[in-house]
C-alpha positions as CSV (number, residue, x, y, z in Angstrom):
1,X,14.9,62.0,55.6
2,X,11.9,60.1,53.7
3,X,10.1,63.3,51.2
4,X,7.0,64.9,52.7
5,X,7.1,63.3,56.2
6,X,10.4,64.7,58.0
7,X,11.2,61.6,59.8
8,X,14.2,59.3,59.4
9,X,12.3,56.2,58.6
10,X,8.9,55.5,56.2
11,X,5.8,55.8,57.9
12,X,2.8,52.7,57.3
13,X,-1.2,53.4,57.7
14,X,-2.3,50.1,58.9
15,X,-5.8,49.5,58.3
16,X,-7.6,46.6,60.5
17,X,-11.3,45.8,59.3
18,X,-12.7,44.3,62.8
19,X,-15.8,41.9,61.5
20,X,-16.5,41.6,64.9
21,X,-17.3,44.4,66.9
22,X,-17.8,42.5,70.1
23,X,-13.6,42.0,70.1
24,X,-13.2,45.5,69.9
25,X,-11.9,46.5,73.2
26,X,-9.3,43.4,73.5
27,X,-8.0,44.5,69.6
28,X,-7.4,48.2,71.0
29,X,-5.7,46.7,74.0
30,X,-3.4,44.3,71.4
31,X,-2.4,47.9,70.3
32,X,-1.2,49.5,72.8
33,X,0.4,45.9,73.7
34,X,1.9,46.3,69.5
35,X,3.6,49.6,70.8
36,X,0.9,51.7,68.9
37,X,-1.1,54.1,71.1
38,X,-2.7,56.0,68.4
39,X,-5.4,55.4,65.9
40,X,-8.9,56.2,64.9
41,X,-12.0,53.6,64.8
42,X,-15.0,54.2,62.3
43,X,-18.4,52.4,61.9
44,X,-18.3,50.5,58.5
45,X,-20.2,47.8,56.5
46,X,-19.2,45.7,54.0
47,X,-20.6,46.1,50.3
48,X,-22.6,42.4,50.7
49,X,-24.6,43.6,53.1
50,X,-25.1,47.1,51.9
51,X,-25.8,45.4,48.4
52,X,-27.6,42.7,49.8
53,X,-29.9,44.9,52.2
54,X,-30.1,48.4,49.9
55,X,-29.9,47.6,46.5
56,X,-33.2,46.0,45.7
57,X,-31.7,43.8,42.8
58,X,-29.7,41.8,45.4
59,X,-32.6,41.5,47.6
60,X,-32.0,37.5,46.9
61,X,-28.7,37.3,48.4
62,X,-30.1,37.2,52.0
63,X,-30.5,34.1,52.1
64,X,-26.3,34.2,52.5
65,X,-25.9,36.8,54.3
66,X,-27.5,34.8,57.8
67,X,-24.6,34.5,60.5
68,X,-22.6,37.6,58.8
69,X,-22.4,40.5,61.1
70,X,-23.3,43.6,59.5
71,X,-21.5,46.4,60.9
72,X,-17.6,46.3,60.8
73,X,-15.1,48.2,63.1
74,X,-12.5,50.3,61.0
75,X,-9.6,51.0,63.1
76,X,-6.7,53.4,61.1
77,X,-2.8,54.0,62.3
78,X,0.3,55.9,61.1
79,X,2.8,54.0,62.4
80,X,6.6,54.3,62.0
81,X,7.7,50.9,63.9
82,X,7.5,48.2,61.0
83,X,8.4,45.6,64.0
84,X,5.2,47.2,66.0
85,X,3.1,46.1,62.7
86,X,4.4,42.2,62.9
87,X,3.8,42.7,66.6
88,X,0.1,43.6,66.0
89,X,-0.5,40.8,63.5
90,X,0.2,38.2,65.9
91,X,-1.8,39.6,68.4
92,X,-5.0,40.3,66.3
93,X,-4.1,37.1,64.7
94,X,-3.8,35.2,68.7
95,X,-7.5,36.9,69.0
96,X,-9.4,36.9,66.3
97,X,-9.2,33.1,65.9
98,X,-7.0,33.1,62.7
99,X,-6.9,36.7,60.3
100,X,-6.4,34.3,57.7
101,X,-9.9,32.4,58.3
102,X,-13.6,34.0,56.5
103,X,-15.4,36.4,58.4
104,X,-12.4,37.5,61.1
105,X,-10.9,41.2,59.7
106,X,-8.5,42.2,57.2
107,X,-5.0,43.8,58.2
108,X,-3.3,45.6,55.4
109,X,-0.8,48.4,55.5
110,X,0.5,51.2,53.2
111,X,3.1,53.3,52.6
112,X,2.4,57.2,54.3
113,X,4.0,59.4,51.8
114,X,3.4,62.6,54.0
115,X,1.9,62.8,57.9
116,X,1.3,66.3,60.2
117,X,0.0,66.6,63.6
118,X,0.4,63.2,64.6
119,X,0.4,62.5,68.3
120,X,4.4,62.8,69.7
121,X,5.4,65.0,66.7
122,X,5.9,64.7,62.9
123,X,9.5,64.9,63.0
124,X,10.6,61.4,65.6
């Protein structure tokens, strides 16, 4: 058993950073697809365009901010399958048009030290 968690294997937080919104129900479908039928979406913004558009000594920077979008989708999930995670990537990678291009989202994951009340139980 992993400390803090009670299950037999270590548990990941993936974090996907959606840049655009308008992809969001085919990336929650890619999900459930993945094998991962939980997680949580927030509203986000990046710090350019928070910088650019409420910190009046970047006011300048509009300029290169045209075509960015600038509202992001932040979608969080404990996950315990690592193969679910590879599984994910290729399908966010399949429809975002490349994760590895500017301007698509950012997939990272991390290491869950400790998890409770977790949809299907802390302990699987």
């Amino acid at each position: 058993m992993y400390p803090y968690t009670g299950t037999k294997t270590p548990m990941k937080l993936v974090i996907f950073v959606l840049n655009r919104e308008e992809l969001l129900e085919r990336v929650l479908e890619a999900y459930v697809e993945a094998g991962i039928e939980g997680a949580t979406i927030l509203d986000s913004e990046g710090m350019g365009r928070f910088l650019t558009y409420e910190v009046p000594l970047f006011a300048d920077f509009k300029e290169f901010m045209k075509g960015n979008k600038p509202y992001n989708k932040t979608i969080f999930s404990v996950v315990r399958d690592a193969e679910a995670i590879e599984r994910l990537r290729a399908l966010l990678d399949e429809i975002c048009g490349g994760l590895s291009s500017p301007g698509t989202g950012i997939l990272f994951s991390v290491p869950v030290d400790f998890a409770t009340g977790l949809v299907g139980g802390d302990d699987q």
